[in-house]
TORMAR-888434 format. One record per atom (N, C-alpha, C): residue in three letters; x, y negated, z. Coordinates in steps of 0.2 Angstrom, whole numbers, plus 5000, padded with zeros to 4 digits. Each point is the difference from the previous one (the first is absolute). Layout:
N
alaXYZ
...
***
This chain:
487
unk478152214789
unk500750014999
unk500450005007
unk500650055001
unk500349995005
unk500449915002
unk499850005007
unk500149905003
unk500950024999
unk500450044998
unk500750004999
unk500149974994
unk499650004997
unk500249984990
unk499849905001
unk500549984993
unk500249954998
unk499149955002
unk499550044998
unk499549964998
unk499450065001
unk499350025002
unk499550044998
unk499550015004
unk500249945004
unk499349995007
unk499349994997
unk499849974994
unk499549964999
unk499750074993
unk500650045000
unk499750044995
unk499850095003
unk499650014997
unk499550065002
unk500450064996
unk500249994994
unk499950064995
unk501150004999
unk500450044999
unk500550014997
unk500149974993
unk500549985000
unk500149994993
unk500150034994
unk499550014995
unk500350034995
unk500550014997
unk500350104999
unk500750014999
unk500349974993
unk499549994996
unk500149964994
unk500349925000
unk499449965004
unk500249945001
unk500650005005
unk500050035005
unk500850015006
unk500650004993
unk499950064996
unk500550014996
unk500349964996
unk499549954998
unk499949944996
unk500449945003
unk499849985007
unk500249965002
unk500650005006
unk500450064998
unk500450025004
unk500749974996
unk500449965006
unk500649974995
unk500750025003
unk499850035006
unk500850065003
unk500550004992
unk499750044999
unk500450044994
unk500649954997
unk499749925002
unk500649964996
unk500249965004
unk499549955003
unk500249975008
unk500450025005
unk500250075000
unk500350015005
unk500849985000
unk500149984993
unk500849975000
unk500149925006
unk499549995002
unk499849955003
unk500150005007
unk500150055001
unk500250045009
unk500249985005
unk500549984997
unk500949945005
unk499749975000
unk499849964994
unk499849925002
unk499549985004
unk499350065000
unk499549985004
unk500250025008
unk500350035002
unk500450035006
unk500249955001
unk500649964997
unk500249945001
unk499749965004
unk499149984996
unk499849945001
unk499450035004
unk499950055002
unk499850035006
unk500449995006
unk500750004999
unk500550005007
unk499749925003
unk500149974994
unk500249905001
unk499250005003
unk499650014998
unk498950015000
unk500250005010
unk500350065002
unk499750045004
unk500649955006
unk500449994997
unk500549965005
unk499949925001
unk499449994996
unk499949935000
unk499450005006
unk499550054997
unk499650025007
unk500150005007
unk500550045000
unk500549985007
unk500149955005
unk500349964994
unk500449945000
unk499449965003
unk499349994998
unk499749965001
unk499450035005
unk500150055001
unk499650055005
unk499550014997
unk499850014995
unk499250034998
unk500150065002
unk500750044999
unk499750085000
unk500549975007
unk499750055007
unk500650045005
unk500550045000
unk500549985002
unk500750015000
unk500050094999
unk499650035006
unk500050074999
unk499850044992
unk499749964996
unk499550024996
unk500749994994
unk500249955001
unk500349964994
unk500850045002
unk500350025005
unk500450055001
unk499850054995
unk499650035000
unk500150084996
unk499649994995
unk499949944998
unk499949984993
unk500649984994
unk500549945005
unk500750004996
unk500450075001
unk500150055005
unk500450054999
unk499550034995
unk499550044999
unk499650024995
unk500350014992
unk499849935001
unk500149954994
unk500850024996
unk500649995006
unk500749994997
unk500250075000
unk499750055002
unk500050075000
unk499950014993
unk499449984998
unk499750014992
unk500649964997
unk500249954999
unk500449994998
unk500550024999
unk500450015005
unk500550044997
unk500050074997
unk499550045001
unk499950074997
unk500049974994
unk499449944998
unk499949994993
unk500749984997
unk500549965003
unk500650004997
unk500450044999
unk499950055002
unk500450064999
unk499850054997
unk499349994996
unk500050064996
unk499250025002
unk499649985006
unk499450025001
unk499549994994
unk499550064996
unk499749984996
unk499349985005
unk499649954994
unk499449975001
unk499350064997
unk499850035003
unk499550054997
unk499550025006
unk499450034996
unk499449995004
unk499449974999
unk499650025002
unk499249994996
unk499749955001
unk500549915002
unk500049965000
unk499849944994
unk499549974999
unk499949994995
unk500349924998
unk500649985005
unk500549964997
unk500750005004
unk500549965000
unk500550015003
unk499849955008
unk499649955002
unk499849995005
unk499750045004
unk499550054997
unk499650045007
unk500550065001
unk500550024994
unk500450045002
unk500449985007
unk500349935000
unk500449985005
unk499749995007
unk499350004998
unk499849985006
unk499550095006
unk500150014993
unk499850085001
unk500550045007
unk500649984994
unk500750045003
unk499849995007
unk500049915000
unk500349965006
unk499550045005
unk499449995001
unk499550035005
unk500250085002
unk500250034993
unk500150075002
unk500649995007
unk500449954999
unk500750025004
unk499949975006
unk499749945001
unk499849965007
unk499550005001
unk499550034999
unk499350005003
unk499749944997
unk499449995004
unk499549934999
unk500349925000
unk500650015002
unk500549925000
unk500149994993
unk500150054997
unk499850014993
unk499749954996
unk499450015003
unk499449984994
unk499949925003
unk500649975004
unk499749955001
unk500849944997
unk500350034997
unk500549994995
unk499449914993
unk499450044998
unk499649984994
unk499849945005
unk500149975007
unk499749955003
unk500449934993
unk499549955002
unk499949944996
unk500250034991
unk500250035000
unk500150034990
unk499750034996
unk499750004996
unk499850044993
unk500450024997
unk500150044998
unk500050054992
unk500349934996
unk499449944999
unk500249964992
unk500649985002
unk500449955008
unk500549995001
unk500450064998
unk500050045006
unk500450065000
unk500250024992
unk499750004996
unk500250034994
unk500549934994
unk499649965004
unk500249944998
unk501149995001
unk499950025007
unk500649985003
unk500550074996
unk499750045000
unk500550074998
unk500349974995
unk499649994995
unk500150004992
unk500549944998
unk499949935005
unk500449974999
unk500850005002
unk499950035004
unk500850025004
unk500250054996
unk499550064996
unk500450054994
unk500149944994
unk499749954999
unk500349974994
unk500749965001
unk500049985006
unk500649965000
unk500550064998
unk500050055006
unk500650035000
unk500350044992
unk499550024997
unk500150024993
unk500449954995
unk499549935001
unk500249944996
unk500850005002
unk500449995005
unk500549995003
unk500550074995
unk499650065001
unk500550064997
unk500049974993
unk499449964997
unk500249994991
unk500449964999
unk500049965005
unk500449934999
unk500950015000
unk500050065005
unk500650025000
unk500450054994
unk499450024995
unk500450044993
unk499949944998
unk499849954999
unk500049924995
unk500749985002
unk500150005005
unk500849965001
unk500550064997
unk499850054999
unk500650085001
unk500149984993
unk499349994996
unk500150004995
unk500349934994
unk499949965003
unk500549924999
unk500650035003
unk500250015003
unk500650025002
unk500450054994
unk499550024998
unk500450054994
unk500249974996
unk499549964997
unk500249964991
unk500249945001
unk500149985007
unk500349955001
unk500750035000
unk500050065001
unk500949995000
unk500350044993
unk499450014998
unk500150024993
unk500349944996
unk499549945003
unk500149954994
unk500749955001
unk500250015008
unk500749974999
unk500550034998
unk499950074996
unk500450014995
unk500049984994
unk499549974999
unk499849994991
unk499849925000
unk500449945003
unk500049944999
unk500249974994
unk500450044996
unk500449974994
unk499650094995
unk499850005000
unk499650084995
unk499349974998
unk500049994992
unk499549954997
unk499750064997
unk499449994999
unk499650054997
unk499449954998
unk499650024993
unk499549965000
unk499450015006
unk499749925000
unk499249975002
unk499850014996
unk499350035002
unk499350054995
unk499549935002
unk499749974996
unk499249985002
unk499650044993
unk499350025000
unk499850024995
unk500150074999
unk500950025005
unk500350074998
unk500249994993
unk500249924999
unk500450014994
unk500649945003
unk500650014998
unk500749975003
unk499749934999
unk500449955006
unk499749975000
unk500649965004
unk500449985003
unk500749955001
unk500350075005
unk500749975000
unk500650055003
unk499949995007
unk500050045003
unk500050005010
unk500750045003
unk500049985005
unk500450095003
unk499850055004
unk500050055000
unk499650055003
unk500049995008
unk500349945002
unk499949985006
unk499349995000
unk500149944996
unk499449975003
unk499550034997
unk500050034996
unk499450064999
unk499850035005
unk500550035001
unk499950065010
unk499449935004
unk500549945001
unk499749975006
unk499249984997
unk499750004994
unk499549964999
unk499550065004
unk500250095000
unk499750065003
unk500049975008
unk500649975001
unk499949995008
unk499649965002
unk500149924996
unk499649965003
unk499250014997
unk499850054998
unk499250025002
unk499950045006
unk500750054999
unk499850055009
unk500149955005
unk500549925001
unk499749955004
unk499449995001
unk499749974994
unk499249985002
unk499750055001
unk500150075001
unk499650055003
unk500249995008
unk500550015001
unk500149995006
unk499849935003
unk499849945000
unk499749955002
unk499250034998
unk499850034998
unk499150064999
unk500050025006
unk500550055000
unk500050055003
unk500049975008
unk500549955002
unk500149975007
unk499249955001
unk499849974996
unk499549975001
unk499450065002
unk500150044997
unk499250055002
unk500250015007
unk500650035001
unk500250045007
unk499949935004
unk500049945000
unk499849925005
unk499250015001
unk499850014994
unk499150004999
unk499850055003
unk500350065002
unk499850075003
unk500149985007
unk500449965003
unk500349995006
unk499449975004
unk499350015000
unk499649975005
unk499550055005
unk500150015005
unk499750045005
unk499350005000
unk499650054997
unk499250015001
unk499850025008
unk500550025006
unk499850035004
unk499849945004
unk499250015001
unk499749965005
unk499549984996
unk499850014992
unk499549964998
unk499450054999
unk500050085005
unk499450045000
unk499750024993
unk499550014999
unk499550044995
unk500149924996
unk499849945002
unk500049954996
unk499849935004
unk499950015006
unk499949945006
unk500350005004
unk500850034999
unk500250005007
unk500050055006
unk500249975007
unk499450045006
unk499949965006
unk499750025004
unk500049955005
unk500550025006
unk500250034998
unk500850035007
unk500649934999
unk500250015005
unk500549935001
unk500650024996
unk500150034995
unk500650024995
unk500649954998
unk500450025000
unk500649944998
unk500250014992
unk499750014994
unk500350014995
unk500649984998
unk500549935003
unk500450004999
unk500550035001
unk499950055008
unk500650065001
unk500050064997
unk499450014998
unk500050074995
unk500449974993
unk499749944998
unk500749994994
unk500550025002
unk500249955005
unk501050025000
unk500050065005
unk499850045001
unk500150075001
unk500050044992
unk499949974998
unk500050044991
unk500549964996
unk500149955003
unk500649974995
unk499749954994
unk499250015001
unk499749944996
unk500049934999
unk500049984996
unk500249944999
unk499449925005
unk499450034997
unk499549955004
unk499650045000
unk499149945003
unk499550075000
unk499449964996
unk499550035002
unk499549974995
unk499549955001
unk499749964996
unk499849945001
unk499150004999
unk499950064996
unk499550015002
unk499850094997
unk499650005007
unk499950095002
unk499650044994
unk499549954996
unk499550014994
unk500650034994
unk500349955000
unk500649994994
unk500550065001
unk500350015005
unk500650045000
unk499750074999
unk499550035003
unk499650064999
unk499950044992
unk499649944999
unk500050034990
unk500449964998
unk500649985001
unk500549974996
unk500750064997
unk500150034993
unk500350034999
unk500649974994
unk500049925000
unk500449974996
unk500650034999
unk500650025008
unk500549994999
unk500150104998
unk499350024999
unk500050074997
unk500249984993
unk499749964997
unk500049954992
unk500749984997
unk500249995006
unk500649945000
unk500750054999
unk500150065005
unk500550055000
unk499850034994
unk499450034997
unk500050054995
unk500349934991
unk499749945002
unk500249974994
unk500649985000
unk500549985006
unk500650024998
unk500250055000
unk500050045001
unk500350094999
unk499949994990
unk499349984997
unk500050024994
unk500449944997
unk499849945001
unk500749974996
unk500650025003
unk500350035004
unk500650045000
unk500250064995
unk499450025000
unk500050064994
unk499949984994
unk499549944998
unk500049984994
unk501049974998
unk500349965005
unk500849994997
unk500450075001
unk499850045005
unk500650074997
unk499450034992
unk499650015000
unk499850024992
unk500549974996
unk499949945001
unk500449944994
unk500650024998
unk500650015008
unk500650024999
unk499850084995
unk499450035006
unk500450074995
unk499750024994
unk499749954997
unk499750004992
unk500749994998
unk500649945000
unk500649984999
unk500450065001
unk500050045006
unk500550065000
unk499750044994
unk499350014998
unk499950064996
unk500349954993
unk499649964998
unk500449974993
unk500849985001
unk500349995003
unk500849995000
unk500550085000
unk499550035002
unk500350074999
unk499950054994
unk499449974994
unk500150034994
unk500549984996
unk500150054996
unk500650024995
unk500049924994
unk499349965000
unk500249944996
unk500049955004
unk500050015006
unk500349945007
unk500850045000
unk499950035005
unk500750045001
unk500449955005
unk499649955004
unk500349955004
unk500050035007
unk499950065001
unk500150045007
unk500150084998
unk500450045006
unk499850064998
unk499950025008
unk499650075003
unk499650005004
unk500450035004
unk500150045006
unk500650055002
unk499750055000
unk500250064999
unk499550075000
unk499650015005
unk500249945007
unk499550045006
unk499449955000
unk499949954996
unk499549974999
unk499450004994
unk500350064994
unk499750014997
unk499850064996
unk499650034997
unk499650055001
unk499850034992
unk500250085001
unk500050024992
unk499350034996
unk500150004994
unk499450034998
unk499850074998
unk499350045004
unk500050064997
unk500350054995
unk499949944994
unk499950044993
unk500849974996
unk499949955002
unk500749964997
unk500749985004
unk500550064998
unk500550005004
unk500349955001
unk500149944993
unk500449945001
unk499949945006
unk499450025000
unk499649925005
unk500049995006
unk500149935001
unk500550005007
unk499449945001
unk499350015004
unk499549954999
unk500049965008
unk499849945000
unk500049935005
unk499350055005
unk500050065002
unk499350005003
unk499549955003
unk500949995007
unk499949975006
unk499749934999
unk500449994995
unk499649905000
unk499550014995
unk499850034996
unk499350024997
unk499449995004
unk500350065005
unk499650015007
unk499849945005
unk500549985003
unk499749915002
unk499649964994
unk500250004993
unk499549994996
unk499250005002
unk500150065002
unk499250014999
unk500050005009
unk500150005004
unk499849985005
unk499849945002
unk500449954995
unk499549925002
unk499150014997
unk500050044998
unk499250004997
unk499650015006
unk500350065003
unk499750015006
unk499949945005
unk500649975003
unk499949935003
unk499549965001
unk500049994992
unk499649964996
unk499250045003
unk499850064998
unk499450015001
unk499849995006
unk500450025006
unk499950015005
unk499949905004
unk500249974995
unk500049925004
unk499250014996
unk499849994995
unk499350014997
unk499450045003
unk500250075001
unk499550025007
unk500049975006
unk500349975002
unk500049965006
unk499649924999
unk500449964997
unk499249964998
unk499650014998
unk499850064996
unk499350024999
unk499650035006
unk500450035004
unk499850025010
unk499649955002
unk500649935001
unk499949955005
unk499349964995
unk499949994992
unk499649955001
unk499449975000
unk499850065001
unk499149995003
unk499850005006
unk500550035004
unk499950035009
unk500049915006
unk499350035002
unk499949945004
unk500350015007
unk499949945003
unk500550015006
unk499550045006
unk500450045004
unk500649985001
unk500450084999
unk500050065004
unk500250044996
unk499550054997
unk500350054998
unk499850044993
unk500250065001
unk499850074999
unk500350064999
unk500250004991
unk499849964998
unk500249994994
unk500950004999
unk500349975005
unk500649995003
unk500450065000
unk499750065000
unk500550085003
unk500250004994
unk499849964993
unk500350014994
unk500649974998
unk500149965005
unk500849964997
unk500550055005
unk499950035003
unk500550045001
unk500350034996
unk499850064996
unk500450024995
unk500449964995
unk499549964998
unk500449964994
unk500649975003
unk499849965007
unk500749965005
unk500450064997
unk499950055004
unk500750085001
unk500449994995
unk499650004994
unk500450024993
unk500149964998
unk500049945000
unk500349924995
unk500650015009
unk500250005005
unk500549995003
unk500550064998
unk499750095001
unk500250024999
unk500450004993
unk499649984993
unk500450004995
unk500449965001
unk499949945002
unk500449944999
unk500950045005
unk500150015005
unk500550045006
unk500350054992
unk499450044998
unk500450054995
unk500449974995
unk499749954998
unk500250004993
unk500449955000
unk500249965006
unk500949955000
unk500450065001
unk500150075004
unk500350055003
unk500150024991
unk499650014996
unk500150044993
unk500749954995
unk499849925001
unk500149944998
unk500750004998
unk500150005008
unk500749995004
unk500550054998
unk499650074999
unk500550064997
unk500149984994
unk499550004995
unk500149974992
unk500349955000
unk500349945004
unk500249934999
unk500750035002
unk500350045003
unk500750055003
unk500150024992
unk499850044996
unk499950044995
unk500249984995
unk499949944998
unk500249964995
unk500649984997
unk500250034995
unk500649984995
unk500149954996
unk500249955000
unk500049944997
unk500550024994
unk499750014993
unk500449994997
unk500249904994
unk500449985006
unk500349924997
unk500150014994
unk500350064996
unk500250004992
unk499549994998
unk499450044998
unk499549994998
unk499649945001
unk500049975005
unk499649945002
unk500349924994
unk500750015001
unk500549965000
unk499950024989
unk500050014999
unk499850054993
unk499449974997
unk499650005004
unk499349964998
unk499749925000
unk500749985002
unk500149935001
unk499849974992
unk500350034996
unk500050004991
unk499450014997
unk499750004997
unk499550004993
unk499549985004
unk499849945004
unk499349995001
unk500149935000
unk500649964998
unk500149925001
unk499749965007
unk500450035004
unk499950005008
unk500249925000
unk500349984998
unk500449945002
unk499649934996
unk499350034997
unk499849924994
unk499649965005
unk500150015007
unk499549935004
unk500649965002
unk500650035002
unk500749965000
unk500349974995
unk499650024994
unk500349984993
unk499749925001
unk499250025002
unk499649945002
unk500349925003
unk500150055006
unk500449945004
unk500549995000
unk500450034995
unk500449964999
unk500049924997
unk499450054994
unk499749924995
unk499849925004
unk499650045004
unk499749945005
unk500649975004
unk500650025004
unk500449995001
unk500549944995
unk499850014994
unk500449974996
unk499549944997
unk499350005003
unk499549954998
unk499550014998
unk499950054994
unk499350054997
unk499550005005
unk499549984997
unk499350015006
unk500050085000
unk499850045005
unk499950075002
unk499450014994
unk499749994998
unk499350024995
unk500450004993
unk500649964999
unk500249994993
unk500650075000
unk500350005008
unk500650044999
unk499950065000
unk499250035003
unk499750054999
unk499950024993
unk499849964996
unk499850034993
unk500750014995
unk500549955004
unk500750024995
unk500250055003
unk499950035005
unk500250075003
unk499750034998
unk499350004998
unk500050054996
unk500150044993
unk500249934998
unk500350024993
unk500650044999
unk500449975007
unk500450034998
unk500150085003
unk499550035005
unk499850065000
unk499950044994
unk499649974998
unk500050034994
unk500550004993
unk500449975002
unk500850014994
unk500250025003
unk500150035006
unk500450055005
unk499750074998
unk499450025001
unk499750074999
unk500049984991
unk500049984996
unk500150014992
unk500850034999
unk500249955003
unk500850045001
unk500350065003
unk499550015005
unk500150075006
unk500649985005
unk500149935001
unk500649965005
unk499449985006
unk500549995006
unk499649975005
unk500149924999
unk499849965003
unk500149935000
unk500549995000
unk500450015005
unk500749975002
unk500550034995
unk499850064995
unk500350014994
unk499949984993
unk499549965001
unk500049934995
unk500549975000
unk500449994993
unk500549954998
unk499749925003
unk500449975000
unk499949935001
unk499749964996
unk500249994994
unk499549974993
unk499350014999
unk499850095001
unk499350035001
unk499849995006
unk500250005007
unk499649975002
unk499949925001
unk500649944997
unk499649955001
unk499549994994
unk499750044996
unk499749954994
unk499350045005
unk499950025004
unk499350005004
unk500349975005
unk500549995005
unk500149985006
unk500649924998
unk499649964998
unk500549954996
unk500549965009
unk499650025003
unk500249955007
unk500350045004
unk500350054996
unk500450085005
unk500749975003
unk500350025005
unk500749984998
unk500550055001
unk500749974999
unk500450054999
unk499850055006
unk500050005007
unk500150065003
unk499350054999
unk499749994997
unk499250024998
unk500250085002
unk500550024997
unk500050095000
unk500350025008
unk500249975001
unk500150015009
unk499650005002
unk499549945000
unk499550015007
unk499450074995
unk500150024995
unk499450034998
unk500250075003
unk500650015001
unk500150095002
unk499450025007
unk500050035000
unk499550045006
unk500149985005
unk500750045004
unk500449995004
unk500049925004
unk500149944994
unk500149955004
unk499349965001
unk499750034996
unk499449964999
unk499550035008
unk500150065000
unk499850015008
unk500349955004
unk500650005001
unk500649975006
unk499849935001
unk499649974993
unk499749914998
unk499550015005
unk499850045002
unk499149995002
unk500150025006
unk500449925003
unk500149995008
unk499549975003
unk499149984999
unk499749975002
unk499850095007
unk499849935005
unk499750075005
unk499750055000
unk500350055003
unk499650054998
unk500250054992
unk500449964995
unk500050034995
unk500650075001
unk500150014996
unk500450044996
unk500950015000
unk500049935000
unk500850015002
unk500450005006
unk500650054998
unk500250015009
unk500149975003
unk500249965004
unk499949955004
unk499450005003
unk499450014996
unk499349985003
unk499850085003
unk500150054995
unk499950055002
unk500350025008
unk500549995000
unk500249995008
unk500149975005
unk499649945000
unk499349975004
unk499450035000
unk499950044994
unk499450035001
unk500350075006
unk500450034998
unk500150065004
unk500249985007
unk500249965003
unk500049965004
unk499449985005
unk499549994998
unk499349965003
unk499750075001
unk500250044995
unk499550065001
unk500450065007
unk500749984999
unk500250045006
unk499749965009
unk500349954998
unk499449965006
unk499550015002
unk499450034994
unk499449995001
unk499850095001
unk500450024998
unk500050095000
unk500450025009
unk500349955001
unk500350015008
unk499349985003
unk499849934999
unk499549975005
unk499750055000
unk499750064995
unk499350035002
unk500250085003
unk500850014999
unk500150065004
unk500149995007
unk500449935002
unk499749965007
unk499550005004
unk499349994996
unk499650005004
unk499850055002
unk500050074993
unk499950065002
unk500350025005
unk500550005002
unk500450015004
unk499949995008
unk499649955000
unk499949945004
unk499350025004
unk499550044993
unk499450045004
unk500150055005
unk499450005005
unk500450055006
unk499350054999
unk500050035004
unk499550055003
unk499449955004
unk499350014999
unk499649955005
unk500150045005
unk500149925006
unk500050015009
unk499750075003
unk499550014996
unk499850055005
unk500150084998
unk500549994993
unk500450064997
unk500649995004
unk500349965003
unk500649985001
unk500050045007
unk499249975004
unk500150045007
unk499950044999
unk499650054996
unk499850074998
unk500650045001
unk500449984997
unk500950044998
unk500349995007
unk499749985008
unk500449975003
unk500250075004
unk500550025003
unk499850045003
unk499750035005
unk499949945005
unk499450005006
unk499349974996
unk499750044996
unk499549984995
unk499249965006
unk500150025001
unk499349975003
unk500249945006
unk500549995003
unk500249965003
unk500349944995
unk500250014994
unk500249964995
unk499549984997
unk499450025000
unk499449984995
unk499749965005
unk500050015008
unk499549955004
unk500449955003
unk500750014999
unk500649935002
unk499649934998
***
């Protein structure tokens, strides 16, 4: 085999166009381009730095390198009979500089190199998903400061269950998109460790500084052993399995938008630019979109399952087994990026109808755990005032009244320990407003809840805000580029 190619000294014969075809990962890797260019600038500047390569060589290696660069940011495709996005890089790079070229792979492997690529594309992606999780807290969070005092029933079961406000029904949506974003930031911390310097799987024996290559990438630390970081694909684990519990809490909301939008909910109606008609049936105005995130957490879901199944038998230290989490990573990031941007439209779309809500406050005896404490309140052990509450449930449905439209007499011969204001605290309304404990239901608490979450929805647009470009994208963009990369 030609001494230009990635690998084929020690082999005699060409590779089969079946097995070439087979084990050919261009076709998906190549999304990978930037980042590896990236961590080829930092590879090839570090070399410098510490003189392995000479000045001359390592000259038109970084001009090279931020050449490809910028075409690729600008629209350069990746293509050609390269059998991944590394030997294409490195292909380009000889064609353009000569034999300074081929001395770019000095102290690195492929296992780092691919290693370093992947996790700098996961940061940056995690960081774009993090950024529709705040968009979309920010929605129904400002949704829900309109609806502080707009009671609608609590479902456990899916059968009414105490009165809330649809505030704080909104925020209970947010505070799961919070714990996705504490996933989501945790993965992006766990991604932040620099493979560059740990070679094939022992390193090398060049005097390398791996901690300059980290911070020429913006990486957080480096690694502690060169065995371990090589076949280590956890934080591949960790970003798809937050992505899916992401996607398993927008299902949840949009299972809620599809049933809150049938004709026997009727507690939402959808705006026409969010919702999609039928073939054959002129009336129907159907939830596609959130149907569609439905069924996109399955995906998630399968895609975190193929990946443990990938990692749990492979011994250390790497694996071509590994060109397989590529795709599934794509797609559990990709949907995840898709399906907040769907989210955030359908969460704008939403018509709150309060009449309706506020309507079904009645015929489900929303108010008999209040009835309860009241009893206890007045002395009644909870166990005794439960079973009086529920007798008197049941003379309420005999008579087709709610609680608090039981006369006085009927209700104390089940409620003998009831007192006069007994029909006040049972109305809906104020029975929410009573459930001042943290966190609950009435306003007051709901806006300490809206409160903590604006805080904590700032902190994490701050940070994003906060992340830069790594160092050595920074000098890339400089305009004296190559006197900025060797500054």
């Amino acid at each position: 085999m030609p001494d230009d190619a990635l690998w084929g000294g020690r082999f005699a014969a060409p590779v089969h166009p079946a097995v070439q075809e087979f084990t050919n990962s261009l076709p998906f890797d190549r999304r990978l381009v930037r980042h590896d260019l990236l961590a080829s600038l930092a590879h090839a500047r570090m070399l410098r730095e510490t003189e392995i390569l000479a000045g001359s060589d390592s000259d038109l290696i970084l001009s090279g390198l931020s050449e490809m660069l910028r075409e690729v940011e600008t629209g350069l495709e990746v293509e050609g009979p390269d059998e991944d996005v590394h030997t294409w890089i490195e292909r380009t790079l000889v064609e353009r500089v000569g034999d300074a070229g081929k001395r770019l792979h000095t102290a690195r492997s492929r296992n780092d190199q691919t290693a370093v690529a992947l996790r700098l594309y996961v940061r940056e992606r995690l960081e774009d998903i993090l950024s529709g999780v705040a968009g979309l807290q920010r929605v129904l969070t400002g949704q829900a400061a309109s609806f502080r005092e707009t009671f609608l029933p609590g479902y456990t079961h899916l059968q009414p269950g105490q009165p809330v406000s649809l505030a704080h029904h909104l925020l209970a949506h947010v505070a799961s998109l919070g714990a996705d974003a504490e996933r989501l930031r945790a993965a992006h911390r766990l991604a932040g460790v620099s493979p560059l310097g740990a070679g094939a799987l022992a390193g090398t024996s060049f005097p390398i500084d791996p901690t300059r290559s980290a911070a020429l990438l913006g990486l957080d630390r480096t690694f502690a052993n060169s065995m371990h970081i090589v076949g280590d694909r956890d934080y591949v684990l960790d970003a798809a399995y937050a992505c899916a519990m992401l996607s398993v809490h927008l299902s949840r909301w949009a299972d809620e938008i599809v049933l809150w939008s049938t004709r026997e909910f009727g507690f939402i109606e959808l705006d026409d630019s969010v919702a999609q008609g039928s073939s054959i049936m002129p009336q129907k105005k159907n939830p596609e979109a959130a149907e569609i995130l439905r069924g996109k957490s399955a995906r998630a879901i399968g895609n975190v399952t193929a990946l443990l199944a990938l990692m749990k038998g492979l011994p250390l230290t790497f694996n071509s087994d590994f060109q397989e989490d590529k795709e599934r990573l794509f797609d559990t990031l990709d949907t995840a990026d898709w399906s907040l941007a769907a989210a955030i439209a359908v969460a704008r779309g939403v018509n709150y109808r309060t009449d309706v809500m506020e309507a079904a406050l009645t015929g489900g005896m929303l108010t008999a755990t209040e009835l309860a404490d009241h009893l206890v309140r007045r002395g009644v052990p909870f166990r005794r005032a439960h079973h009086q509450v529920g007798e008197a449930v049941r003379l309420a449905e005999e008579g087709g009244v709610e609680l608090w439209e039981l006369d006085f007499e009927t209700l104390r011969t089940c409620c003998p320990s009831a007192g006069d204001d007994v029909h006040e605290v049972l109305r809906p309304q104020a029975a929410a407003a009573a459930h001042d404990s943290p966190g609950g239901p009435a306003p007051g608490r709901v806006l300490e809840q809206l409160q903590e979450v604006d805080r904590e929805v700032a902190a994490l647009e701050a940070w994003l805000d906060g992340r830069t470009d790594p160092p050595i994208r920074r000098a890339h963009l400089e305009e004296r580029l190559l006197d900025a990369a060797l500054s």
